[in-house]
C-alpha positions in Angstrom: 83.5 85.5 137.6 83.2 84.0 141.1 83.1 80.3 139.3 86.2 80.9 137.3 87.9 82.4 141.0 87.5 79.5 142.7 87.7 76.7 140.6 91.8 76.5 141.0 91.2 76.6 144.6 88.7 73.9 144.5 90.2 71.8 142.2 93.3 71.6 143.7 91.7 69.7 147.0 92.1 65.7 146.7 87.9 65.3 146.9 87.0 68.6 145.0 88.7 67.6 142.1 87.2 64.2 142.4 83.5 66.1 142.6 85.2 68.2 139.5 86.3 66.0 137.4 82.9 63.6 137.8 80.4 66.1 137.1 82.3 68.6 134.1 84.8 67.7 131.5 87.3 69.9 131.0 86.0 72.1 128.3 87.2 72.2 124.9 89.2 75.1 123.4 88.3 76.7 120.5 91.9 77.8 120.1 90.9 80.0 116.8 88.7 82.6 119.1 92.3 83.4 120.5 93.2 86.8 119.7 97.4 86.6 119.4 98.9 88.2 122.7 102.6 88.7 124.4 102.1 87.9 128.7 104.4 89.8 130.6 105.2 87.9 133.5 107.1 88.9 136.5 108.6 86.9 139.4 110.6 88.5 142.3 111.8 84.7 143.0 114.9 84.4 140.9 114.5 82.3 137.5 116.4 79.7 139.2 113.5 78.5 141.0 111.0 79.3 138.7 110.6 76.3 136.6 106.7 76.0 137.5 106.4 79.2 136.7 107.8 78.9 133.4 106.8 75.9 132.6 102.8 76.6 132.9 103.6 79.6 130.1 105.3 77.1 128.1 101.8 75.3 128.0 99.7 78.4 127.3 102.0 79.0 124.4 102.4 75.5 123.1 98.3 74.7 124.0 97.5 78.2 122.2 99.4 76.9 119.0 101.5 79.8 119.9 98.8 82.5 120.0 99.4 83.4 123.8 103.8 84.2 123.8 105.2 85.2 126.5 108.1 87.5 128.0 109.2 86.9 131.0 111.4 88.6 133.7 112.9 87.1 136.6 114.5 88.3 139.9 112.3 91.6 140.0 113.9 92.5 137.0 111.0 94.2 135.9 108.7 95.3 139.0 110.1 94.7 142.5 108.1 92.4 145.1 106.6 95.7 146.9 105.1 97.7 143.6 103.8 94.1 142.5 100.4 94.8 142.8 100.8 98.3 141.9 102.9 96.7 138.3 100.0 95.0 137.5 97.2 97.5 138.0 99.1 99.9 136.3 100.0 97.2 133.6 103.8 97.3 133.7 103.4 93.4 133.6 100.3 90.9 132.8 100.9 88.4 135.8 102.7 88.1 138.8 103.9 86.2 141.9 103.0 87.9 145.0 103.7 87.0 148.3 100.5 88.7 149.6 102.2 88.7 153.6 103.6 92.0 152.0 100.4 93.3 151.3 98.8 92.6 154.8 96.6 96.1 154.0 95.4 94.5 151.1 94.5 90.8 152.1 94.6 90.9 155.8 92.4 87.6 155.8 94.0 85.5 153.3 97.8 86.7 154.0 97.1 85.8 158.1 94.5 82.8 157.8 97.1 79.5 157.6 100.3 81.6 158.3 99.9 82.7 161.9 103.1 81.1 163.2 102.3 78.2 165.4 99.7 76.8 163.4 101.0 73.1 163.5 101.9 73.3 159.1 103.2 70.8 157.8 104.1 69.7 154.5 100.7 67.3 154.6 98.5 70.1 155.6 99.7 72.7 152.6 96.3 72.3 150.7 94.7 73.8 153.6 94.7 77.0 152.4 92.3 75.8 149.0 90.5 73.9 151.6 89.4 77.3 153.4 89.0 79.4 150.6 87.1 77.1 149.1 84.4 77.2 152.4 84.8 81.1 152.6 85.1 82.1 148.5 83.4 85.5 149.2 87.3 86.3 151.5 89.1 85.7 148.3 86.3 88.1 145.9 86.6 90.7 148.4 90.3 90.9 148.9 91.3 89.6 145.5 88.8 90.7 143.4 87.9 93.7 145.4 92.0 94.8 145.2 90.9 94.9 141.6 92.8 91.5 140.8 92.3 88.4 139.4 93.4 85.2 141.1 95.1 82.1 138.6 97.1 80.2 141.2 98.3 79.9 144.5 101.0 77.8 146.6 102.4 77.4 150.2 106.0 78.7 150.7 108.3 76.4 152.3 108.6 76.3 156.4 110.1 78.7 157.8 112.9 77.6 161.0 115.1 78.7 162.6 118.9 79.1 161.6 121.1 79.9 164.7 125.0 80.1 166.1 124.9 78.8 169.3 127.6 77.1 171.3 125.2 74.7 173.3 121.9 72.9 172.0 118.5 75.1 171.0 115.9 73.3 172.8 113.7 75.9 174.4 113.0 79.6 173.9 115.5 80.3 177.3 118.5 79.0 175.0 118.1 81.9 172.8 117.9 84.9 175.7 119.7 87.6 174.5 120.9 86.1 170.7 120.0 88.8 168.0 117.5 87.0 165.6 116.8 88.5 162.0 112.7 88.0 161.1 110.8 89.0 158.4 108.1 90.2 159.1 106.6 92.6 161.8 104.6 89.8 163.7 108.0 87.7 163.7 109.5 90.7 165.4 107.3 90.5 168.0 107.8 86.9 168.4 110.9 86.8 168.5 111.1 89.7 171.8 108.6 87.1 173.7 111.0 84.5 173.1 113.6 86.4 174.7 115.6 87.3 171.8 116.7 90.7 170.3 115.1 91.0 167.0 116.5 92.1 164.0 115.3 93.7 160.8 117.8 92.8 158.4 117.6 93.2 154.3 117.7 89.3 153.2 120.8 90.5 150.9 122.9 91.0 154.2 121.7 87.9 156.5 125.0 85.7 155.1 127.2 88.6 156.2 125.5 89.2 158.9 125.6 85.8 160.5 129.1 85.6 159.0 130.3 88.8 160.9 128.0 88.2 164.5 126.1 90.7 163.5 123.1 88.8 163.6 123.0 85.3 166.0 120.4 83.7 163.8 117.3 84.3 161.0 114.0 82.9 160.9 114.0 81.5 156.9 112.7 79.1 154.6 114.5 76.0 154.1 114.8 76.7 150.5 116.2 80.3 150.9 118.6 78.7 153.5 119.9 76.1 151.2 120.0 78.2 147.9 121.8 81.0 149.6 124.4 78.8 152.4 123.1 80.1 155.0 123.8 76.9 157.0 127.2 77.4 156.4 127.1 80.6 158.8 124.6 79.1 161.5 125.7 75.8 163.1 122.3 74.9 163.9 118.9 74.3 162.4 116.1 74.2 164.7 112.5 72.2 162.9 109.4 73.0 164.7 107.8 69.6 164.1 109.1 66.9 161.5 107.7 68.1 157.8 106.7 71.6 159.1 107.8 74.9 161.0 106.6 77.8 162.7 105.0 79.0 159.8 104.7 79.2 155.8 103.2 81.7 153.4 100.6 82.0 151.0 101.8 82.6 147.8 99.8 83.7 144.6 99.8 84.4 141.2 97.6 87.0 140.0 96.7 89.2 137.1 94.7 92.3 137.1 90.8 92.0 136.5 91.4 94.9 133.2 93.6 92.0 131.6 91.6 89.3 132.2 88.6 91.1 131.3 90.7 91.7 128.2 91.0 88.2 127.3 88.6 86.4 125.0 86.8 83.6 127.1 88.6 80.6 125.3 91.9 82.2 126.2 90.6 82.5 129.9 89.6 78.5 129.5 92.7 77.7 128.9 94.1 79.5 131.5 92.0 78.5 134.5 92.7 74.4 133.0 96.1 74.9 132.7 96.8 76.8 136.5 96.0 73.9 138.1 98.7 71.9 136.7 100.6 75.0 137.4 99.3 74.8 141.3 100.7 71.0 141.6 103.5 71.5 140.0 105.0 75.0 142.1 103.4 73.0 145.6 105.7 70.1 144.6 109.0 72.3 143.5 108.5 74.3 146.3 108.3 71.2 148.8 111.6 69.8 147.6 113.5 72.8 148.7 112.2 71.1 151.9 113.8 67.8 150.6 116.6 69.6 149.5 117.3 71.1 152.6 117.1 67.8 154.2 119.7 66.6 152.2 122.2 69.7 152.0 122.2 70.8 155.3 121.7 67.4 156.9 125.3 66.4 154.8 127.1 69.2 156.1 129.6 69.3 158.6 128.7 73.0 159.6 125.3 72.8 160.4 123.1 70.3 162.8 119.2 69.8 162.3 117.5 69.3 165.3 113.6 68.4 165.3 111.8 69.8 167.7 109.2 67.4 169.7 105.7 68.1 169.8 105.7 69.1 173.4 109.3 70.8 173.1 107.1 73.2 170.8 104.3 74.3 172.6 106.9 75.6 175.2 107.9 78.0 172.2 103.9 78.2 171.2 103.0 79.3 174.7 105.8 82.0 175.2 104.5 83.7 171.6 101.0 82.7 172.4 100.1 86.5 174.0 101.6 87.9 170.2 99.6 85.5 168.4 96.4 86.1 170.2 97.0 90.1 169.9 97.2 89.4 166.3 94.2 87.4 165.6 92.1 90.5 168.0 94.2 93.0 165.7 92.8 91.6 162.5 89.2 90.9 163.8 89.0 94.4 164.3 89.7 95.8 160.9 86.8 96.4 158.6 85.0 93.0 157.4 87.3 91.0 158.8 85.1 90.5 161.5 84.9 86.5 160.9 88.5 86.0 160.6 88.9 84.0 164.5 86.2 81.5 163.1 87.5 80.9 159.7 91.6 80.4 161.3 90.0 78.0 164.0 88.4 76.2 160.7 92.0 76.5 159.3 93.0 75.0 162.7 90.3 72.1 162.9 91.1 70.6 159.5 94.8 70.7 160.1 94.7 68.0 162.8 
């Protein structure tokens, strides 16, 4: 079971997949072990974006000679993002996305590991997170595994920068004293009070209105959620934390519970575990061109201006939330067998540069 866990993750890294694809063939199938089943899938990401997604059922369908169908249901349609895990242990759905920095009590190691803000992510560094795993696999059996899940792919989320009304340039943390920023997450929170600003916990339904009406000054977002929603249309500025990157991105994954797969005849597992890797590259690349997109949108707009950060303009930013990131990292070394987590996000760290 431990093989099949971490063969996504290892396989998705440039080398490992060399070392893979050298010493193992990918197996063959013996599609008529297949016993006919119906996936219920669930995403809480809109169907919009879900083409990866969609497409890797397609496959299993297609590949299965139509013994694995599918249903799928889009938008949290079926289970919302926080009963997600919760939906599949109690079976309302087969497999799900999960954005497992909403399940900090669940994963605090692999939810924390390559998304402490600050980490220096960029778009060339998102297979960092397979890179660690992949040196630590006994973090992902424990907290996957031991959450009585079962792990089939994974991806980065796109940076997350800041949005911002401001009538004169955002260069440094003292040109946002006082604004009211909307974060989304409790550590961002926290940031965002040693930066100087107000924070602001805001449902993500509202932020447009609440830019819109001065309710909020500015939101810490993804670049895809920014374009997809306008939200550069209520925020005349974007502030990058470093060309390609941001102050931080999520982990992502897709999961099913251990029952189901347990459930599932070991050529339909094969078939699986082959086909989420394709499912991996394709969702890292879809989810990078909202990065592109964003580029391209916001940097055509006459409502919005993108300012990159330099490299030194943002450890002035890293040093003011350096006391909240540091509290953080002691926070999660002190829960219960998270005891190696400084040594594995200084690993994270080391390989990034």
């Amino acid at each position: 079971m431990k093989k099949l866990l971490t063969l996504v993750l290892a396989a998705v890294m440039v080398f490992a997949m060399a070392l893979t694809v050298m010493a193992e063939a990918p197996a063959e199938i013996d599609i008529d072990s297949i016993e006919p089943i119906t996936i219920i899938a669930n995403s809480t990401r809109g169907e919009q974006i879900e083409g990866a997604y969609i497409a890797f059922l397609e496959r299993l369908k297609e590949k299965s000679g139509g013994k694995i169908d599918y249903e799928f249901y889009g938008s949290g349609s079926l289970v919302s993002a926080p009963e997600s895990v919760d939906g599949l242990l109690d079976g309302r759905c087969d497999i799900a996305n999960l954005n497992i920095a909403n399940f900090e009590s669940l994963f605090p190691i692999t939810s924390n590991v390559v998304s402490i803000p600050f980490m220096g992510m960029t778009t060339e560094g998102a297979e960092v997170f397979g890179e660690v795993m992949a040196k630590y696999p006994e973090v992902l059996e424990k907290e996957v595994e031991g959450n009585g899940l079962h792990l089939i792919s994974y991806n980065m989320t796109p940076a997350v920068n800041l949005q911002i009304n401001s009538d004169t340039p955002v260069l440094t943390p003292g040109d946002i004293a006082g604004k009211k920023i909307i974060g989304m997450s409790a550590m961002m929170m926290k940031i965002i009070e040693s930066l100087g600003a107000a924070p602001l916990q805001v449902a993500f339904a509202d932020a447009y209105q609440s830019l819109q009406g001065g309710v909020a000054d500015g939101i810490f977002q993804n670049g895809g959620a920014i374009v997809n929603t306008g939200l550069y249309e209520v925020a005349n500025q974007s502030i990058i934390f470093q060309e390609h990157g941001g102050i931080y991105f999520d982990v992502s994954m897709h999961c099913c519970s251990q029952a189901f797969w347990d459930s599932l005849s070991p050529a339909a597992q094969e078939l699986i575990t082959q086909e989420a890797i394709a499912f991996h590259e394709e969702e890292q690349a879809n989810r990078f061109a909202d990065m592109d997109k964003f580029d391209e949108v916001v940097g055509n707009s006459d409502k919005n201006t993108i300012t990159i950060l330099t490299a030194e303009q943002v450890d002035v930013w890293r040093e003011a939330a350096q006391p909240v990131i540091d509290a953080k990292i002691e926070e999660i070394c002190a829960m219960p067998g998270c005891e190696n987590f400084k040594e594995m996000y200084e690993y994270a760290l080391s390989i990034m540069k």
